[in-house]
ChimeraX commands (.cxc) that place a marker at each C-alpha (Angstrom):
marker #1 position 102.41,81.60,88.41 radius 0.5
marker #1 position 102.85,78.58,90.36 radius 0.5
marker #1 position 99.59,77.90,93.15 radius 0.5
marker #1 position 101.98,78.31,96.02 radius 0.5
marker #1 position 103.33,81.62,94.68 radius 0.5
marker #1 position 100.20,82.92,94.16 radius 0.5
marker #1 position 98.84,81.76,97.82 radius 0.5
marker #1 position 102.38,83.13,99.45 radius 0.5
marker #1 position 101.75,86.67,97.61 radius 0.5
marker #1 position 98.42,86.83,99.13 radius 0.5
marker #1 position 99.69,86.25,102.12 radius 0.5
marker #1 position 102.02,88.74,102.38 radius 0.5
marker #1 position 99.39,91.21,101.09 radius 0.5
marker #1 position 97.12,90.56,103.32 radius 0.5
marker #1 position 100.01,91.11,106.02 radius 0.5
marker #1 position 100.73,94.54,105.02 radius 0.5
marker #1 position 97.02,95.04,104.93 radius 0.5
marker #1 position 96.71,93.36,108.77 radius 0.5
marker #1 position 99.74,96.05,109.70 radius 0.5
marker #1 position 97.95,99.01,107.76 radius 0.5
marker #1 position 94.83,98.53,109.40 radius 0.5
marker #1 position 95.90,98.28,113.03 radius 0.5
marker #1 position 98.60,100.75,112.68 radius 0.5
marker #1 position 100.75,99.14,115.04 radius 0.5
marker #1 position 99.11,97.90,117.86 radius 0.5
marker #1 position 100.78,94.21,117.13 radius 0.5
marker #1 position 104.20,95.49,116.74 radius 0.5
marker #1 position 106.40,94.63,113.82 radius 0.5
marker #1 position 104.89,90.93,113.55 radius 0.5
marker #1 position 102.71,91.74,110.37 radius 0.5
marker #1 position 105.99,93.32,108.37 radius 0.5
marker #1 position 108.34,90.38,109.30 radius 0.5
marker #1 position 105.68,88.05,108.38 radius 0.5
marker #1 position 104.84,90.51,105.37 radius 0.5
marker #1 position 108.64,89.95,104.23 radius 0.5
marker #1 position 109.52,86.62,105.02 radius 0.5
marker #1 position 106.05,85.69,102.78 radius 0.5
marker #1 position 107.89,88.08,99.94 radius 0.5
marker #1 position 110.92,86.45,100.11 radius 0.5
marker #1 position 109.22,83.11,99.74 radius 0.5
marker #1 position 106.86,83.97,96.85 radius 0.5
marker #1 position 110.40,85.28,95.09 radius 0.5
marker #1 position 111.37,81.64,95.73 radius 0.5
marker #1 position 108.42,80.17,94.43 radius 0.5
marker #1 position 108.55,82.15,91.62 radius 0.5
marker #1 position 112.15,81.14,90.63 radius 0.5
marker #1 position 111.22,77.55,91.82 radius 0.5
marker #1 position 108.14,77.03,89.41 radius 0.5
marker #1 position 110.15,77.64,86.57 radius 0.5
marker #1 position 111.07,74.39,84.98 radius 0.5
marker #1 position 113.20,74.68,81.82 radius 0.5
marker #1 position 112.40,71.63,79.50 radius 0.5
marker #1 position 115.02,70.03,77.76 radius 0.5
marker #1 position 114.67,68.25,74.23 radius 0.5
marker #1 position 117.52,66.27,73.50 radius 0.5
marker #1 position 115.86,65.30,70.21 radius 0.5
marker #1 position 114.86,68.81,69.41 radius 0.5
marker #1 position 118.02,70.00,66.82 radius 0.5
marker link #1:1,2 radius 0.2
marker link #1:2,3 radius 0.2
marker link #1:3,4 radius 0.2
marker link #1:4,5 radius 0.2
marker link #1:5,6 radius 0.2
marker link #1:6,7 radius 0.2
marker link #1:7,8 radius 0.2
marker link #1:8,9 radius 0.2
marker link #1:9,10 radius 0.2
marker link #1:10,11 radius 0.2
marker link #1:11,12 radius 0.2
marker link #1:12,13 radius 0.2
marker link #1:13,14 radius 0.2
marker link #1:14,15 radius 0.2
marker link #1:15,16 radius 0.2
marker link #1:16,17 radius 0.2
marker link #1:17,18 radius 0.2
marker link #1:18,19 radius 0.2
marker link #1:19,20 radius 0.2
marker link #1:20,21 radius 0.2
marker link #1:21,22 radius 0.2
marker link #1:22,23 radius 0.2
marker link #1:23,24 radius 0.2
marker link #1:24,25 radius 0.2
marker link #1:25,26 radius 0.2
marker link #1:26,27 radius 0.2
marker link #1:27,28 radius 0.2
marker link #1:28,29 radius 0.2
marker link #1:29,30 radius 0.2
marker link #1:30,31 radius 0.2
marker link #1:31,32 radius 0.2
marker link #1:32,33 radius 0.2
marker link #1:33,34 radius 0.2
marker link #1:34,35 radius 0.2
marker link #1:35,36 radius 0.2
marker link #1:36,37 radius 0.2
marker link #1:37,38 radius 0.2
marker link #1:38,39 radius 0.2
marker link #1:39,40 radius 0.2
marker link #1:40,41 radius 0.2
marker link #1:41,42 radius 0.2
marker link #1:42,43 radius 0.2
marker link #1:43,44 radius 0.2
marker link #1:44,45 radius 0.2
marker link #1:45,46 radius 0.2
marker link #1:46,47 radius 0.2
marker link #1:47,48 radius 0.2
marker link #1:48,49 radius 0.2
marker link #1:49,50 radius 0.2
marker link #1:50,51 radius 0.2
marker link #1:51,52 radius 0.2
marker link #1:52,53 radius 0.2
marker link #1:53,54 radius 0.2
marker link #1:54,55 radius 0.2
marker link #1:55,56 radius 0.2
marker link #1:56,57 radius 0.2
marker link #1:57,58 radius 0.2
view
């Protein structure tokens, strides 16, 4: 797993855990931010996969 995945999963964990442990007094801030962080580390993820190609390789 790429750095950046890993630091964008953590972040969105730790935005759940923010919106757990306040139980709403900040609104829906921590599960946007919870989501959009998701939907990036599902990015990253797809992103830090690099397919080599051989040309030589037969």
């Amino acid at each position: 797993m790429p750095k950046i995945a890993f630091g964008l999963l953590m972040l969105a964990l730790l935005s759940l855990a923010l919106e757990v442990f306040t139980q709403g007094e900040l609104g829906h801030a921590p599960r946007v931010a919870a989501a959009l962080f998701f939907i990036g580390w599902l990015i990253a993820l797809v992103l830090g996969r690099r397919i080599k190609f051989d040309p030589q390789l037969r």
